[in-house]
N, C-alpha and C positions, 0 to 999 in steps of 0.2 A: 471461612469463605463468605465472601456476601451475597446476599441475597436481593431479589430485587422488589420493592413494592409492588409494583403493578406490572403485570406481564402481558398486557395486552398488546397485540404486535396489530398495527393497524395496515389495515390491505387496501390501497388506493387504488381505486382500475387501472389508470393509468399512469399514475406517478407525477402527470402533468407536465413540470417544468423543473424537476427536483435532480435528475438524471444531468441536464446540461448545465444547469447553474452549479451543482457541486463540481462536475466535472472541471468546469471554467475555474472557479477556484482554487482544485487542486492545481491547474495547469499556473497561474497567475505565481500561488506561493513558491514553485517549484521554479520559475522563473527566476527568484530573487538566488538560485544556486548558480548560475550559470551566467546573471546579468552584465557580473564586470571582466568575464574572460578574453573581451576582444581588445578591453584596455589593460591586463595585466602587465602587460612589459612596461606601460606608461603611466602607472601608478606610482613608483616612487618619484618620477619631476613632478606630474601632479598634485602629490601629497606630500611633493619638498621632506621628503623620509628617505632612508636605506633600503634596499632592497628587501631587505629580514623584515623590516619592521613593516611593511609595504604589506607583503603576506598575510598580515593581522586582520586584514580588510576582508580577505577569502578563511581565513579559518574560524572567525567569531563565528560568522553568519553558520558557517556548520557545526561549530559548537554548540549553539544554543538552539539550533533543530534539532541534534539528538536528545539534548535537555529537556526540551519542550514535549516530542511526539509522545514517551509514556506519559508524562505528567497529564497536560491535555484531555490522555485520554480517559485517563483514571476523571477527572475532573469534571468530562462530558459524561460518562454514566452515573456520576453526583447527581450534579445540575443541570444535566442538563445538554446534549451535541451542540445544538443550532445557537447554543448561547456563547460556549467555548468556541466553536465554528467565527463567532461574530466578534469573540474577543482577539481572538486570533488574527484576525485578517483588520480588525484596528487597531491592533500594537503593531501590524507591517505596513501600514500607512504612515502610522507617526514615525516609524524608522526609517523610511523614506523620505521624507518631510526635513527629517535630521541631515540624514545624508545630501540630498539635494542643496541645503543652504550653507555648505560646508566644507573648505579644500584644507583641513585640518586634521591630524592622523587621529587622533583620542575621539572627537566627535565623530569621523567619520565610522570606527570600527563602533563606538556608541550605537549608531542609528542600522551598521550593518548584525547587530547582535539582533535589534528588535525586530529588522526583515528575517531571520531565522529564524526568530521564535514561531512565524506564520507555521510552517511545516507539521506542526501538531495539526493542521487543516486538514488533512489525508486520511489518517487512519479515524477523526469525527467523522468527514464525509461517507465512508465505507460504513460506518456504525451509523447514520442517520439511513444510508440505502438501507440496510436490513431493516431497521426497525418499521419504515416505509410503505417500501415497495412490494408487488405485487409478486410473489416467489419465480412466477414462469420469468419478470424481467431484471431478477437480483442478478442472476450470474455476468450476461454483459454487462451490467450498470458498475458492479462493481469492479470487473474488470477494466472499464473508461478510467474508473478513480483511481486504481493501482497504479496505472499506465500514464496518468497525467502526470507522479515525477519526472520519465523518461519524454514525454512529450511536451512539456514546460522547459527541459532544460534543450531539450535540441532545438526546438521553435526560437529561443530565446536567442539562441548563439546568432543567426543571421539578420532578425531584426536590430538586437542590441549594436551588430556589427555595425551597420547601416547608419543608425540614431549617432554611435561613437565618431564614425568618420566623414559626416556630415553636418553634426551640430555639436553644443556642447557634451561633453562627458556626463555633467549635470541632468543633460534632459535625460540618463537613463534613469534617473529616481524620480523624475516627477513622472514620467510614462508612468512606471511601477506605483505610485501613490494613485493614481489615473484610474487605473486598473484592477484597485484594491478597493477604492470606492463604489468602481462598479459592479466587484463582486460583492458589496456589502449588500448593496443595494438590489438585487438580483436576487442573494438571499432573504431578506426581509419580506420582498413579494412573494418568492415561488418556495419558501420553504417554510415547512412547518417545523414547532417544537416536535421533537420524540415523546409518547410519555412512558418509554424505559428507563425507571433509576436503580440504581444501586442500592442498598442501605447502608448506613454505617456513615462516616465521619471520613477524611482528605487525609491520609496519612503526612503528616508536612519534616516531619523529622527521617520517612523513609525516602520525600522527595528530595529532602535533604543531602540525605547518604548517596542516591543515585547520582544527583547532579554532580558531586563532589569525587564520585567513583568515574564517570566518565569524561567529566574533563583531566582529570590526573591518566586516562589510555589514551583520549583523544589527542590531547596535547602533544605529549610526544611521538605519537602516530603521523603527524602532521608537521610537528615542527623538528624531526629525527633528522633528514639531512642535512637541515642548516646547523643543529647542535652538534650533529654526532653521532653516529648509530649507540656506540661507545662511551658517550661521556658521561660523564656521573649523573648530568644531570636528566639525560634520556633515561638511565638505567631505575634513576631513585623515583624519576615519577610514574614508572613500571609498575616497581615496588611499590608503591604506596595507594595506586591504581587498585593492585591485585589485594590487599591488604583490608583497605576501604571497602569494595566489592563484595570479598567475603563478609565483612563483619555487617555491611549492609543487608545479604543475604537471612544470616544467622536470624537477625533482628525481622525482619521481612517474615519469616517463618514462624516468629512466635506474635505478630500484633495479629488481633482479632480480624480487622479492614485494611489487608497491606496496598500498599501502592501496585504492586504487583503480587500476584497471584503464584508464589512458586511451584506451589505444587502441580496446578494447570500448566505452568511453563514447563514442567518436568514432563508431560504425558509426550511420549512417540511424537504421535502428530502434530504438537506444536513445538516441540524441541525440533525434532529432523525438518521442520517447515524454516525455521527459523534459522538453522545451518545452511540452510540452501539456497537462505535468501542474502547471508553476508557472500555466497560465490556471487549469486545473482547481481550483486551490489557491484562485485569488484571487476566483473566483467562489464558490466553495462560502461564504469567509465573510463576502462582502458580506450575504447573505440573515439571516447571524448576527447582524451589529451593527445592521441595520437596521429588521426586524421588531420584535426585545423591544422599545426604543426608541418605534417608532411605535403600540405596543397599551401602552407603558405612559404616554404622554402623558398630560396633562389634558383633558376634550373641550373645557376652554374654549378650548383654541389655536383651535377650529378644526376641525384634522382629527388631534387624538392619538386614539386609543379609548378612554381611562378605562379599561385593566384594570389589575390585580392583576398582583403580579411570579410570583403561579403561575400564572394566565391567561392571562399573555402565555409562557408555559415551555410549558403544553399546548399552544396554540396552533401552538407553534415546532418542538414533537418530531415531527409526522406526516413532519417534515423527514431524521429519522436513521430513525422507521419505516420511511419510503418506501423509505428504503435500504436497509436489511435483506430488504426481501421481494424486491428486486429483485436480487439475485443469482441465485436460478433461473430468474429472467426471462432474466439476460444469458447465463446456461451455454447457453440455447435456441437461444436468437440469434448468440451465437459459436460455437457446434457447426456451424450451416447458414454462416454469413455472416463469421465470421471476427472477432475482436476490434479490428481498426480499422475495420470497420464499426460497432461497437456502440459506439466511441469517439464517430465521427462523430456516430451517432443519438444517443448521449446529451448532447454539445453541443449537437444541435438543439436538443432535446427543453428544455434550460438558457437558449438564447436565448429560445426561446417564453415560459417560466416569465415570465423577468424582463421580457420586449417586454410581457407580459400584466398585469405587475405593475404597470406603469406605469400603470397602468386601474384596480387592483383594492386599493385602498389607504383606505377608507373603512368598513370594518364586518369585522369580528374573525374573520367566515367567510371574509372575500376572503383572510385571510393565511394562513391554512389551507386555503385552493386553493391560492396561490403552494408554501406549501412542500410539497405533496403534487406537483406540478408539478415543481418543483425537486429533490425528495427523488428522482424517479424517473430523471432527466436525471445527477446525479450520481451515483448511485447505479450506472448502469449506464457512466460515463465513470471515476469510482474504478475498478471491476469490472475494465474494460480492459487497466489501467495493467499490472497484475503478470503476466499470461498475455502482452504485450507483450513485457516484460522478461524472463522468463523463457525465452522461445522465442528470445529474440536472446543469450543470453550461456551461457557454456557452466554445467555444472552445479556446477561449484566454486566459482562467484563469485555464485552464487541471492542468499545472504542479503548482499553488498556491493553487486551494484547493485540491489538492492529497498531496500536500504537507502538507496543515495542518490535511488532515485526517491521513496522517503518525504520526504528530503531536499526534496527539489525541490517538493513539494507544501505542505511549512513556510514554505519563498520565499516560496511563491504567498500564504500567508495572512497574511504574515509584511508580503509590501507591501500586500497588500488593506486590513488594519488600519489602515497607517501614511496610505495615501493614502486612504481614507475616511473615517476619523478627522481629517484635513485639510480633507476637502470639507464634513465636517458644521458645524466649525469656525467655516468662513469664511464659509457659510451662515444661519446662527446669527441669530437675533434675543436679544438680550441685554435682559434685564428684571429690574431690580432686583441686577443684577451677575448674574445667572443666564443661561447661555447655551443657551436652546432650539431644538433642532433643529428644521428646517422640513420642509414638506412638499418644498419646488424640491432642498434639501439629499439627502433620500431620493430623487428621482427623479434627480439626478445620477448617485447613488450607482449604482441600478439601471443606468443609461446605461453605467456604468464595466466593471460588471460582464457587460454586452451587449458591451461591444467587447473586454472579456477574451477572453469566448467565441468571438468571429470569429476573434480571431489562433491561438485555443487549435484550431479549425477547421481554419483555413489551415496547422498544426505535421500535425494529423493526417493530411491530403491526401496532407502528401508525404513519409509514410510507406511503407516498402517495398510492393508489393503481394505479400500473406502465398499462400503457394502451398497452394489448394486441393484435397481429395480427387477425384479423377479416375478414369476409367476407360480405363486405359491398353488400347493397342491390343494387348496379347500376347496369342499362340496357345500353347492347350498343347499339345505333345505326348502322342500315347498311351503311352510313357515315365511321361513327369511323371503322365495321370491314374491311371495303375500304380500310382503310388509314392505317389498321394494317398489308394487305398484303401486299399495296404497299412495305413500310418499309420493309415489312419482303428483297424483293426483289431487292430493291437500296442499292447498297454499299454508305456508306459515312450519311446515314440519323443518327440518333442520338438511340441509346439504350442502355440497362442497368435494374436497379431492382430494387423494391419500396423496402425499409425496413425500421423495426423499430428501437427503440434504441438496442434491444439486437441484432437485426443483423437476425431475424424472415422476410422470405417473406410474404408482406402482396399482399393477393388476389385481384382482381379485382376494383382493385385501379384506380381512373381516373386520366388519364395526359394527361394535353394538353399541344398543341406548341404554343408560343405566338411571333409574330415577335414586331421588333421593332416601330412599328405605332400601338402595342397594338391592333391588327389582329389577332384571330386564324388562327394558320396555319397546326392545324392539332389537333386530339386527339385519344386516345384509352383506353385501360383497361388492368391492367395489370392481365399476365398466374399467373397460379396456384402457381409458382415457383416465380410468385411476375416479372416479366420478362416484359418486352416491349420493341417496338420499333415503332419508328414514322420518316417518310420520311420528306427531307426540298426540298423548291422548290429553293433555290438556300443558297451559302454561305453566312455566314454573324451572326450580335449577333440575339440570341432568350430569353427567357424565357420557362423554361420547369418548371407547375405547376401542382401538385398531392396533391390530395385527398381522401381520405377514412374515411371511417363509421366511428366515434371513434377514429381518429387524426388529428393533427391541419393540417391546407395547408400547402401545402411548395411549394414558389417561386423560384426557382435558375436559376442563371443567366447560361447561356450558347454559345459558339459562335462555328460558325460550319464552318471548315477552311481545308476538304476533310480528313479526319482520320476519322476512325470509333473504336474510343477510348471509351468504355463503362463509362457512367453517372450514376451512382448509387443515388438513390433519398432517404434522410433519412428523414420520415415523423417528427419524434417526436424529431430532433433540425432544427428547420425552419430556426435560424440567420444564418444556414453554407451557404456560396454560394460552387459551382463546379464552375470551367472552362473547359470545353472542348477543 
């Protein structure tokens, strides 16, 4: 396992401008999934192709996000987040750039690969927040960046609609170059380098075997109903998927610095994190392909709505709104209640949506309950995923496993697609060689997506139980409340605040000073507010150790060199050190 050079996790008061500008970011790359869905039908005159071949355009760009998000992240705790972050979001300019000067199928899927590479942006942003930010503003911040796939891809749908049927098709990749520039630039001002690295060397033979392993599942996950569920050649690149995977695994487990971390990947809490996030995946974009679809019908079916492809885009976005406001919703609810509580509630909250949607599929407002419904379910189950991940793996490996739980969330939408794109299919009443989707077609669909979220449920359940703030039963000594006034009264002694993983003051926590000849040199208990402070008898390195009822110790090293720069002690990851 790797280790990481310098553990200093730096604590900004305010974060500044690090919080919006990632946030933007993530929303910008996430945009490039959803950008060409309002020209879909009109992509092969466009691109003078077949229909099949047409597709290529929507499945690179998701191909090479899933490629990208572990790699990326392994790469950002290398070198570096904010530099992978910048390389990232300039290989989706030049892909754009590609695309824009281009109505040819081979260059166009070209330039749409390099817009999906951006998507490793996410799971760096969420490892640049920790490394960062201030503990009390990690949990919303990083909930914004979970939440910016689901709110880049809904946002995109009615602007992009707009841009398409008002100017050229073209102008959607130079918006998107537009927009990549200005998150370059956004990051360069408000964002600092991390200085969390890894040790060890870029495993490039494992990044290898991955990329190799997921396009050989992706592929035929994607392109299954035009081959064939059946045909040899769906079934051999199964086989050869699951084959590669394994042996990539094998290999994975014996290199000294893998690209991923198997055995971290195997712990409870990031396995069952990681199942719940391909339901969370595949639910989020059944509500995608099934809503535009049913409000852009004709009303002579029936029960289409006769809207416009921007009507049906507004319609669809209260969907990524929802999510965005709902991230200080879930920082509320995971402070008191813990992030697989808000996992749970937000699958409820996503079953309700769609059990409700089966009712509510007949006038243009019902679909804007659904996704204001849906928008707030997901929104607070995305939120989850990275305060999950984060709290179970140590701090060198932040941006590889958010990365592959981004991963896992590509799965999720990645089969969502391919098996609802099937259901609508077979569904289908066919008129005049046109094959129109039904109403039984959409309520399957919603069905599919309802039992997504049971299992996605049942991954949560049995998820570790996260250890909450407590009130541990220690007495102080009139010692220790000595030693808590003196402190209170020396400038220059050492304090700060006990917390847990979610960023909860834990009470009356013991911390002592430990000098370097392994000497107490002082101890106390922390206020209500989780707060201490403890006096040194002279400069020099310490050890400041804390304990409480119901979490493990934590040692951290410390050195006291006249600043009285606040130590925050986080009980439940013990490997972090502080320096003072």
């Amino acid at each position: 396992m790797s280790q990481t050079t310098t553990d200093v996790r730096m604590r900004k008061p305010g974060g500044g401008g690090i919080v919006p500008v990632l946030a933007f970011a993530g929303i910008v790359v996430a945009v490039m999934q959803t950008l060409l869905v309002p020209v879909i039908k009109d992509l092969p005159e466009l691109l003078n192709t077949s229909p099949s071949n047409a597709t290529w355009v929507l499945t690179s760009t998701l191909l090479s996000g899933a490629v990208a998000t572990p790699i990326m992240g392994r790469l950002g705790d290398l070198f570096g987040k904010r530099r992978m972050l910048l390389t990232s979001l300039a290989v989706m300019v030049a892909g754009s750039l590609v695309s824009a000067f281009t109505s040819a199928l081979l260059p166009m899927i070209a330039g749409r690969t390099l817009q999906g590479f951006a998507m490793g942006a996410i799971p760096l942003g969420i490892g640049l927040m920790r490394d960062m930010l201030p503990r009390e503003k990690l949990g919303s911040a990083m909930a914004l960046m979970s939440s910016s796939i689901g709110v880049g891809g809904g946002l995109a749908l009615p602007l992009a609609a707009l841009v398409a049927q008002h100017t050229s098709w073209h102008a959607l990749f130079y918006g998107s170059a537009g927009l990549g520039v200005i998150s370059i630039t956004l990051t360069l001002l408000f964002v600092p380098e991390s200085p969390m690295r890894a040790e060890g060397t870029f495993d490039g033979l494992g990044a290898l075997g991955l990329s190799a392993g997921l396009v050989l599942l992706l592929l035929p996950i994607t392109k299954g109903s035009d081959w064939g569920w059946s045909s040899g050649t769906t079934l051999g690149l199964f086989g050869a998927a699951v084959a590669v995977l394994l042996l990539w695994g094998v290999m994975e487990l014996r290199v000294k610095a893998p690209l991923v971390d198997l055995r971290t990947t195997a712990r409870p809490a990031v396995l069952f994190t990681n199942l719940a996030s391909i339901m969370v995946g595949v639910s989020f974009y059944v509500v995608s392909l099934v809503l535009p679809q049913l409000l852009q019908l004709p009303s002579a079916t029936g029960y289409g709505l006769g809207q416009s492809m921007v009507v049906a885009g507004l319609c669809v976005a209260p969907l990524g709104l929802t999510m965005m406001f709902t991230a200080p919703v879930y920082a509320r609810i995971s402070a008191k209640y813990g992030p697989k509580t808000t996992l749970i509630l937000g699958m409820l909250i996503i079953a309700i949506g769609y059990g409700a949607g089966l009712g509510l599929m007949s006038a243009a407002w019902q679909t804007i309950v659904i996704s204001v419904v849906l928008g707030a379910g997901i929104g607070l189950a995305y939120s989850s995923l990275p305060a999950l991940i984060v709290g179970a793996v140590p701090a060198s490996e932040t941006g590889a496993a958010n990365g592959l739980n981004t991963l896992m969330r590509s799965i999720g939408t990645s089969v969502s697609s391919a098996v609802i794109g099937m259901v609508l299919a077979n569904t289908a009443n066919h008129v005049g060689g046109v094959a129109i989707p039904t109403m039984h077609g959409f309520r399957v669909s919603f069905l599919i997506a309802t039992g997504a979220v049971a299992l996605g449920l049942l991954f949560a359940i049995f998820l570790p139980k996260q250890r909450q703030a407590t009130k541990p039963q220690l007495r102080a000594s009139s010692e220790e409340d000595a030693a808590l006034e003196r402190a209170q009264e020396i400038l220059g002694g050492f304090r700060g605040r006990v917390l847990n993983v979610d960023g909860v003051p834990v009470a009356r926590a013991k911390v002592t000073l430990i000098d370097r000849r392994g000497r107490q040199a002082g101890a106390t208990l922390s206020a209500e507010d989780g707060s201490y402070a403890l006096a040194v008898p002279a400069q020099g390195a310490y050890v400041l150790a804390a304990k409480a009822a119901g979490h493990g110790p934590l040692a951290s090293s410390a050195s006291h060199t006249g600043d009285d720069r606040p130590v925050d002690l986080d009980l439940a990851l013990p490997s972090e050190t502080v320096s003072a």
